[in-house]
C-alpha positions in Angstrom: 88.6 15.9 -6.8 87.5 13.8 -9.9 84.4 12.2 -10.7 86.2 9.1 -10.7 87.2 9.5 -6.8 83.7 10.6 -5.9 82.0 7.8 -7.8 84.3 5.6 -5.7 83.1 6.8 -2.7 79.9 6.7 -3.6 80.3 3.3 -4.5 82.5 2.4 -1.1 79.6 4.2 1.2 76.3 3.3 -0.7 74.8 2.1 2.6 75.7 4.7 4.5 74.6 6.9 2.2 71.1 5.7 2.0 70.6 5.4 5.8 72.3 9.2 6.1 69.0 10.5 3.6 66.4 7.9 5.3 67.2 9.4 8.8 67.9 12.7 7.6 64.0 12.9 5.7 62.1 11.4 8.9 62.9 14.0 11.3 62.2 16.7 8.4 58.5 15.1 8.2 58.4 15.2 12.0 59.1 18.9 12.4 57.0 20.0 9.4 54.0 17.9 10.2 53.6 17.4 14.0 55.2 20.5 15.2 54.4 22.8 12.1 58.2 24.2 12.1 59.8 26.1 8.7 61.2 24.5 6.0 64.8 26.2 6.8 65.1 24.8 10.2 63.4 21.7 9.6 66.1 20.7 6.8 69.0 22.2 9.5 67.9 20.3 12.4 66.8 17.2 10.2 70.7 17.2 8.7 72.5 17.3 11.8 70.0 14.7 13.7 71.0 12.3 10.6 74.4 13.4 10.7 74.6 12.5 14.8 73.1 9.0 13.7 75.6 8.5 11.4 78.4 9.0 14.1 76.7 6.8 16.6 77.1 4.5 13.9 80.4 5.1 13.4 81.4 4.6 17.3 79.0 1.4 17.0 81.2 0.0 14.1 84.2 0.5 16.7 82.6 -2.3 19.3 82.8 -5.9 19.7 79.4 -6.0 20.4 78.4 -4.5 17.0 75.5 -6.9 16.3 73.7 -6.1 19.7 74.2 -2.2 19.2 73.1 -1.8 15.8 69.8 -4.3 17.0 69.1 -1.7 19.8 69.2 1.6 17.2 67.3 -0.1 14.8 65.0 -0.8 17.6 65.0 3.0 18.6 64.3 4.4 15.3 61.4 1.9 14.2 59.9 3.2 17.0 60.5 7.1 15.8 59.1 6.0 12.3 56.3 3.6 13.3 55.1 5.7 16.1 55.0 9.0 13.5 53.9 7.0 10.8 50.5 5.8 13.4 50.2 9.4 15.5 51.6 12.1 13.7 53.6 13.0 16.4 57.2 12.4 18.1 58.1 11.0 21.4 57.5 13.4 24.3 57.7 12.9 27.8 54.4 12.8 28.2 54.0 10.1 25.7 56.5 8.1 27.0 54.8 8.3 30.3 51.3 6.8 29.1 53.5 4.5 27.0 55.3 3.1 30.3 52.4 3.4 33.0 50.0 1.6 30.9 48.4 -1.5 31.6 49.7 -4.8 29.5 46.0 -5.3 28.6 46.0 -1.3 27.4 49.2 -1.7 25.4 48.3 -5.0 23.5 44.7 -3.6 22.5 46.5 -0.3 21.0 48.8 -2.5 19.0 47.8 -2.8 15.8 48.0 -5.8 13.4 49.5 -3.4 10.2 51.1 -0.9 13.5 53.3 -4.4 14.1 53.5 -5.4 10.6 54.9 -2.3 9.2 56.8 -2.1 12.1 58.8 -5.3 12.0 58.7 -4.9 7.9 61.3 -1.0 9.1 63.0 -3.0 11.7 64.4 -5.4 9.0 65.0 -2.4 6.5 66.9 -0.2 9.2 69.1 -3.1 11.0 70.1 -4.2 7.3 71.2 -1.0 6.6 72.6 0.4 10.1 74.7 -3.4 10.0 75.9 -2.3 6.0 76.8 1.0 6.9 78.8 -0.1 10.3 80.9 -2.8 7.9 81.6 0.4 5.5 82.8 3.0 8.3 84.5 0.2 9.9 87.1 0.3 7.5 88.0 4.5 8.1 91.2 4.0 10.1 91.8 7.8 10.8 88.5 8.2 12.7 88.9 8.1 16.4 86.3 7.9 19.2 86.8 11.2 21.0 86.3 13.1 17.4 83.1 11.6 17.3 82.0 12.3 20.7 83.2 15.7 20.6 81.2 16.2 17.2 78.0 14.2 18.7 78.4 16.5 21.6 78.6 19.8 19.9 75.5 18.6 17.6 73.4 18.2 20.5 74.0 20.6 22.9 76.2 23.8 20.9 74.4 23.9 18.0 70.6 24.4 18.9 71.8 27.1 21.2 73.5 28.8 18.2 71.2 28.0 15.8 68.0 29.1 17.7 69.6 32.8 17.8 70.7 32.4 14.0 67.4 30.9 12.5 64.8 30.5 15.4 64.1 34.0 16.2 63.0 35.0 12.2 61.3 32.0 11.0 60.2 29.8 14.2 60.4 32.7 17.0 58.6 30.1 19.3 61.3 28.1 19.4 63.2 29.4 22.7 67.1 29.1 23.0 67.9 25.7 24.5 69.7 27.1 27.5 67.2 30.2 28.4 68.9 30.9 31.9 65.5 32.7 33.4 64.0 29.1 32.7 67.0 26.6 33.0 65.7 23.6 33.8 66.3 20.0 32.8 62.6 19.4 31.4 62.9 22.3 29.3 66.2 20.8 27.9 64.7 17.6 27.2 61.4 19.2 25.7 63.9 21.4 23.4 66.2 18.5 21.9 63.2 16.2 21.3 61.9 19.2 19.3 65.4 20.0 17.5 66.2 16.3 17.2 63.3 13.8 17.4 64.8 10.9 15.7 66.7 8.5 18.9 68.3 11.7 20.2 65.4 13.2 21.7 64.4 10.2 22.7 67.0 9.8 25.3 66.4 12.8 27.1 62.6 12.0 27.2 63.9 8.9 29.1 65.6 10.3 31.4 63.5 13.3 32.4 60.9 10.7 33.0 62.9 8.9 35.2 63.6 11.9 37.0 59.9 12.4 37.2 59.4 9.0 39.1 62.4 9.8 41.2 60.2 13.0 42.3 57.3 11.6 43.0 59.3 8.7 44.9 60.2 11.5 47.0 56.7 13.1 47.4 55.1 9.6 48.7 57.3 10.1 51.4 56.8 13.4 52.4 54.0 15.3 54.9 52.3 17.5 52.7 50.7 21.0 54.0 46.5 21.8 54.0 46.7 24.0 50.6 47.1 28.0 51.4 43.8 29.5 51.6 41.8 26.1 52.4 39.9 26.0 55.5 37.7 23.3 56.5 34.3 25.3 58.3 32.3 23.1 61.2 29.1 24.3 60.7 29.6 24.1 56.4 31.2 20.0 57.2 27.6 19.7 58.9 25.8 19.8 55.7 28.1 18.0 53.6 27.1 14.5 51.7 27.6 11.4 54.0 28.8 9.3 51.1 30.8 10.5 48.4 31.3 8.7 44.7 34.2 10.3 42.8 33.7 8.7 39.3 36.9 9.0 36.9 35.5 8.2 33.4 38.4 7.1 30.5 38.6 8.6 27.2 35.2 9.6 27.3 34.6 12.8 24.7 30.7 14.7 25.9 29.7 15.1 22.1 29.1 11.1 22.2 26.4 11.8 24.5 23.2 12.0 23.9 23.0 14.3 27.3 25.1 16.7 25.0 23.0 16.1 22.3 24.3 13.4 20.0 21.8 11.7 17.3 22.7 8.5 18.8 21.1 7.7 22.2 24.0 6.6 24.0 23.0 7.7 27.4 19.5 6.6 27.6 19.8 6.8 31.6 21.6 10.2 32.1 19.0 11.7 29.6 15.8 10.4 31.6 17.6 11.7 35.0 18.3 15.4 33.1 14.9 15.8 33.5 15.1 16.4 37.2 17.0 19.0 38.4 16.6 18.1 42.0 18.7 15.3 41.0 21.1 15.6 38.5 23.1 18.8 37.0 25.3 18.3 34.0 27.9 20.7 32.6 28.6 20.7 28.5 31.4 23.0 28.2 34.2 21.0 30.5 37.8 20.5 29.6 40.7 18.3 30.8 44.0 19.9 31.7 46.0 17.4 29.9 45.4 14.9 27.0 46.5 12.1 29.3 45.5 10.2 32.2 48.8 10.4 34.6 48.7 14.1 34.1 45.0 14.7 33.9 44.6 13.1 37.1 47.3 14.6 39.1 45.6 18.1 38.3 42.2 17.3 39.0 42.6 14.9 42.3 45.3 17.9 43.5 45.3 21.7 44.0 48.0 21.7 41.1 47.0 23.6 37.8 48.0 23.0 34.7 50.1 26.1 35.0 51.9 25.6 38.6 51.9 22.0 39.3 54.0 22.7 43.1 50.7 22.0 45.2 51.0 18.2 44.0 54.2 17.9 45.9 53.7 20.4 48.9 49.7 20.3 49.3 47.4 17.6 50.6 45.5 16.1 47.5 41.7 15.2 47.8 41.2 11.9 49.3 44.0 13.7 52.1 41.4 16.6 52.2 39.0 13.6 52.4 40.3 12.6 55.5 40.8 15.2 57.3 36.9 16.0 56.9 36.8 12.8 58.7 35.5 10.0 56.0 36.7 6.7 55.1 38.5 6.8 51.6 38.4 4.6 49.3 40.1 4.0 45.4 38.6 1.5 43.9 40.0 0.9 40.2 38.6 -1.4 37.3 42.9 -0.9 36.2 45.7 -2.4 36.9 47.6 -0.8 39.3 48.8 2.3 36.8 51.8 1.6 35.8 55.1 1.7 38.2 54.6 2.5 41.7 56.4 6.5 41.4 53.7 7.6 39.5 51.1 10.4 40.4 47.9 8.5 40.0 49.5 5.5 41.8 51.0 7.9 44.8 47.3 9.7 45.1 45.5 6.3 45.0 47.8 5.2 47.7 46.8 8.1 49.9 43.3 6.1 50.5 42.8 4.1 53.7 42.0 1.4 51.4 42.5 0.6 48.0 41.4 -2.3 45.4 42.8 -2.7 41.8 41.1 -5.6 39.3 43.8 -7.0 38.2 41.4 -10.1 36.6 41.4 -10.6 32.9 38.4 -10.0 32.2 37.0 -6.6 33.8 34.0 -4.9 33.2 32.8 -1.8 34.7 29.6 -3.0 35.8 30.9 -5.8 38.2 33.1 -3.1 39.5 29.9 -0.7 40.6 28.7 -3.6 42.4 31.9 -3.9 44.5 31.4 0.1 45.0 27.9 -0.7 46.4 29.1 -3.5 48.8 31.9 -1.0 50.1 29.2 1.3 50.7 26.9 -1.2 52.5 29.4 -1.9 54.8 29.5 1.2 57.1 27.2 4.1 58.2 30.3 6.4 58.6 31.3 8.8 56.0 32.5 7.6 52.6 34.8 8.9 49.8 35.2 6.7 47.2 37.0 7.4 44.3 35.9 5.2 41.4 38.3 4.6 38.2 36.6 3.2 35.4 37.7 1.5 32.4 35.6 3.6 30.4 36.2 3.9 26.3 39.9 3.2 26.3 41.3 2.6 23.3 40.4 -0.6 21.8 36.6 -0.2 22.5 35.4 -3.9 21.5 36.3 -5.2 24.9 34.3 -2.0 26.4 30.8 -3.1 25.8 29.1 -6.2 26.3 25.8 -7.7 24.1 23.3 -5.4 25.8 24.7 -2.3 24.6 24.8 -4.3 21.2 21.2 -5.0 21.4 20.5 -1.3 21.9 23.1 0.4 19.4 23.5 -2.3 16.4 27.2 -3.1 15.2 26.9 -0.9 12.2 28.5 2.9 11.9 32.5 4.4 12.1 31.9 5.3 15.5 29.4 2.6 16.4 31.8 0.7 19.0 32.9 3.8 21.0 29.5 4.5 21.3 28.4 1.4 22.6 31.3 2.2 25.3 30.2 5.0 26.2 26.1 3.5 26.4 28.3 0.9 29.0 29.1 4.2 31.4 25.9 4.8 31.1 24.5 1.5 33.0 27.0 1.8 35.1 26.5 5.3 36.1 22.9 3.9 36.7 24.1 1.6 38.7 26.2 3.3 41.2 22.9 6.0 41.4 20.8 3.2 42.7 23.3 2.1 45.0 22.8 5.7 46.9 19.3 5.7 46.2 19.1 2.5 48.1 20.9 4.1 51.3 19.2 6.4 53.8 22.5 8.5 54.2 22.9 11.9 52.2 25.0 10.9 48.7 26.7 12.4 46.2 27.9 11.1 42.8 30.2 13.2 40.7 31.4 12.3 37.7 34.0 13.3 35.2 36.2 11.7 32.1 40.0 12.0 32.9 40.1 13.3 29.5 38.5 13.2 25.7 39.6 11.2 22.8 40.2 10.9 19.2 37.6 8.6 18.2 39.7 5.4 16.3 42.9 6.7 17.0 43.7 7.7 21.2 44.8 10.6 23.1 47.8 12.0 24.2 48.7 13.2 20.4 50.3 16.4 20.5 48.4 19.0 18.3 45.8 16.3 18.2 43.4 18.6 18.5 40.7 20.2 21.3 39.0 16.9 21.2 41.6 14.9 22.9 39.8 17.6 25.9 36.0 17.7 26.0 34.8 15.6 28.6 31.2 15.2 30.4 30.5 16.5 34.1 27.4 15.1 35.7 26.4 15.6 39.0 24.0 13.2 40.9 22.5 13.7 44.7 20.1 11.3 47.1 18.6 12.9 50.0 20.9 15.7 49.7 20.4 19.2 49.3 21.4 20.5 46.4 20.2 24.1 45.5 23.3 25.8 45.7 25.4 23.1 44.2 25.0 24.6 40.6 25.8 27.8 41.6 29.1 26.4 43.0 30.2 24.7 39.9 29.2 27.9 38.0 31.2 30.2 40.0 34.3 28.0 39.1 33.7 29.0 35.1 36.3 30.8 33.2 35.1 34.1 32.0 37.3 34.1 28.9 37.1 30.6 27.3 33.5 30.0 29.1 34.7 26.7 30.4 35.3 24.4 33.8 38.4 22.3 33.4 38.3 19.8 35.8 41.3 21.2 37.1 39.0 22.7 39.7 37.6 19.6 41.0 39.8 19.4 44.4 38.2 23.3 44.8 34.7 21.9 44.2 35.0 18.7 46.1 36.4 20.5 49.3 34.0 23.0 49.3 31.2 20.6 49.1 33.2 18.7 51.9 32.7 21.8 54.3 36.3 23.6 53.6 35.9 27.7 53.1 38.8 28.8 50.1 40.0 32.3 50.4 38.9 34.2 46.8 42.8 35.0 45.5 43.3 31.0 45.6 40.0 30.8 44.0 40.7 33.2 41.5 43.9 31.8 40.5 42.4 28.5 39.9 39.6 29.7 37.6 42.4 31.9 36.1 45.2 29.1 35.0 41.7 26.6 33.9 41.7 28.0 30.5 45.1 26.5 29.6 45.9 22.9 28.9 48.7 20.8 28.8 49.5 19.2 26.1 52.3 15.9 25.8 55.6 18.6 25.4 54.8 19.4 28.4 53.7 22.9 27.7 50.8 25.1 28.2 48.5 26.3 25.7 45.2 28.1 25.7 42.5 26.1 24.7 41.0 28.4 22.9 44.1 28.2 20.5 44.0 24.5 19.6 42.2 23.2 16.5 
């Protein structure tokens, strides 16, 4: 082989050549910077992801439909890039679920002007060269199709299996072998290749294991679920429980923006002045989330699922069922559109309720909301659960605050407009207590974020951090007695991280409902509360993240 012939080559397959090193280097970035993999496997895995790209090509350049194909890759990987580029992070399932479920409103305000610039500017780059390099392999007449599907094949599904024994158990030992038979299971496969091969390839099984997700809880909606083992609801205990019930759901709201906790900036003026009476009001600093997003945040706090067994969403009655069966009305009343598709699990709890209302005007602010809550509750003297979804400090904050919270927190400061969101919940926390106050029945207002943030970027990020889980707890009463409620929310703590994850909240809610809950179900709760999930769709300890 001369230099002559390979010079010719070079010269013959200069486009594909360039794209093989462009897709090859951004999978290498992926694994070493959002996933903290070794250099060794990250070069391996980053070869043969570029390499299977290259072949897709290849079976691309055999179509009549070339132009459309190459449009839809192109697509695929700006997406990769873009989204890495933004987040530091590839697609997961659990990204791909928040991406999908959100709100129109929600997506446009995350969308960036330079996120769509840059974004169109690789879309140009990539479908220029993926269209070259399809021309160039176009012309290799000895290729044929089922070569390249047997190669494509063997890349993703052989090789990580050999490769994780061969490399994976020296220099990334937590990377398990793809096909682990003692956990075979098609999530783990799809959380596996998107780890192995993030670039498109990944990106296919994340699609379909969600769509398997939807097709489950499709199948849940329809099914009669069980009281959960170990709950009991008590006569004389329902006797003293709260007539009306507010179940506040807060969104992206992190507790060391509030003042409560103890933040410079006074962004809860109203929760502060209430901390002063304990006959009132309890709040709890160290709370976590069990996930970094809302689908799955919710479905473990509104259920008896954990972030460690997640089988009592399917098989046990969730709260506003528990609700019911305690005999009050339930409500869910959200300031969002209906989330996302309708085989999701905050869309197949909300639909649990005997009545449900979604805002789906343009223009929706939490506080108009509270005052639909307080004409709900005018309404009726017979017991009330309402769960109330807020808008909250969603990602883009501007449209969370309105001039009053201006007026009282400037328009100067990095953090100055997810403050002002977070002053917003305040009023309308305010709000919803003087709706109870104005009501003779016993009331009780708990409140909760879904989950924390990453002030000026989001949530959801894997390895984005502990942040992405702090949330605020506050609990507010009217002629209701409360002296044994803090005990209760104490006794639901986790000894070793010192914590409540909101995990518990289904516990806490049916025991101040009346229900009794045998101590092994208890302690198994309180037990799996110190782990979180994160967007791969695996448990950590919180204690371990950064």
């Amino acid at each position: 082989m001369t230099s002559k012939y390979v010079l010719e080559k070079i010269r013959n397959y200069k486009f594909t050549i360039v794209l093989f090193l462009f897709l090859a280097i951004l999978p290498f970035f992926i694994r070493i910077v959002s996933l903290e993999k070794g250099y060794f496997s990250s070069v391996i895995f980053a070869l043969l992801n570029a390499l299977s790209l290259i072949i897709l090509g290849i079976l691309i350049s055999k179509t009549k439909i070339r132009k459309v194909l190459v449009g839809v890759l192109a697509f695929v990987i700006s997406f990769d890039f873009v989204y890495f580029l933004f987040f530091k992070s590839f697609l997961t399932v659990g990204i791909f679920a928040s991406i999908v479920e959100t709100s129109k409103d929600e997506a446009s305000e995350v969308l960036s002007f330079s996120m769509l610039s840059v974004g169109v500017a690789v879309y140009a780059i990539t479908c220029y060269l993926l269209y070259q390099s399809c021309k160039e392999v176009s012309k290799i007449k000895k290729v044929k199709v089922w070569h390249c599907l047997t190669t494509l094949l063997g890349i993703v599904f052989v090789l990580p299996f050999v490769l994780s024994y061969g490399i994976g158990q020296n220099e990334e030992d937590s990377e398990k072998p793809l096909f682990n038979i003692k956990t075979m299971s098609f999530l783990l496969s799809a959380s596996n290749i998107s780890c192995k091969y993030p670039l498109v390839l990944g990106d296919f099984f994340v699609m379909s294991e969600y769509l398997e997700n939807c097709y489950f809880v499709y199948k849940v909606s329809n099914t009669q679920r069980d009281f959960p083992a170990g709950v009991i609801l008590d006569k004389e205990m329902q006797l003293n429980a709260p007539q009306k019930i507010l179940l506040v759901i807060g969104e992206s709201s992190l507790n060391t923006h509030y003042s409560l906790y103890g933040y410079p900036v006074k962004t809860t003026p109203f929760l502060d002045s209430l901390s002063l009476d304990k006959s009132h009001m309890f709040h709890y600093s160290e709370v976590i989330s069990p996930a970094s997003f809302t689908i799955e945040a919710i479905a473990r706090s509104l259920t008896f699922a954990t972030p460690c067994n997640f089988i009592p969403f399917s098989n046990e009655k969730n709260i506003i069922e528990m609700a019911k069966a305690a005999g009050y009305e339930t409500y869910w009343m959200s300031n969002q559109e209906q989330y996302g598709s309708k085989n999701n699990y905050v869309t197949s709890i909300a639909k649990t309720a005997n009545r449900q209302y979604f805002d789906t005007s343009e223009e929706r602010d939490d506080l108009v909301l509270a005052e639909k809550v307080r004409e709900q509750m005018k309404q009726t003297e017979a017991k009330q659960f309402i769960v109330v979804h807020l808008r909250g400090s969603h990602i883009s904050y501007e449209s969370r605050f309105d001039d009053a919270d201006t007026k009282q927190l400037g328009s100067s400061g990095t953090f100055n407009q997810y403050d002002k969101s977070i002053h917003h919940t305040d009023r309308v926390l305010k709000r919803l207590y003087e709706s109870m106050q104005d009501m003779p029945n016993s009331s009780l207002l708990f409140y909760y974020s879904d989950h924390g943030e990453i002030i000026n970027v989001g949530h959801g990020i894997l390895n984005g951090g502990s942040v992405q889980y702090k949330i605020p707890l506050v609990v507010m009463t009217n002629n209701y007695d409360n002296t044994s409620l803090d005990a209760l929310f104490r006794s639901y703590y986790n000894p070793q991280i010192k914590k409540l994850n909101s995990s518990c909240t289904s516990f806490i809610m049916s025991e101040i409902m009346g229900y009794k809950i045998d101590s092994s179900r208890k302690k198994e709760a309180i037990n799996h509360s110190k782990f979180v999930l994160q967007t791969d769709y695996k448990t950590y300890l919180f204690d371990e993240l950064k």
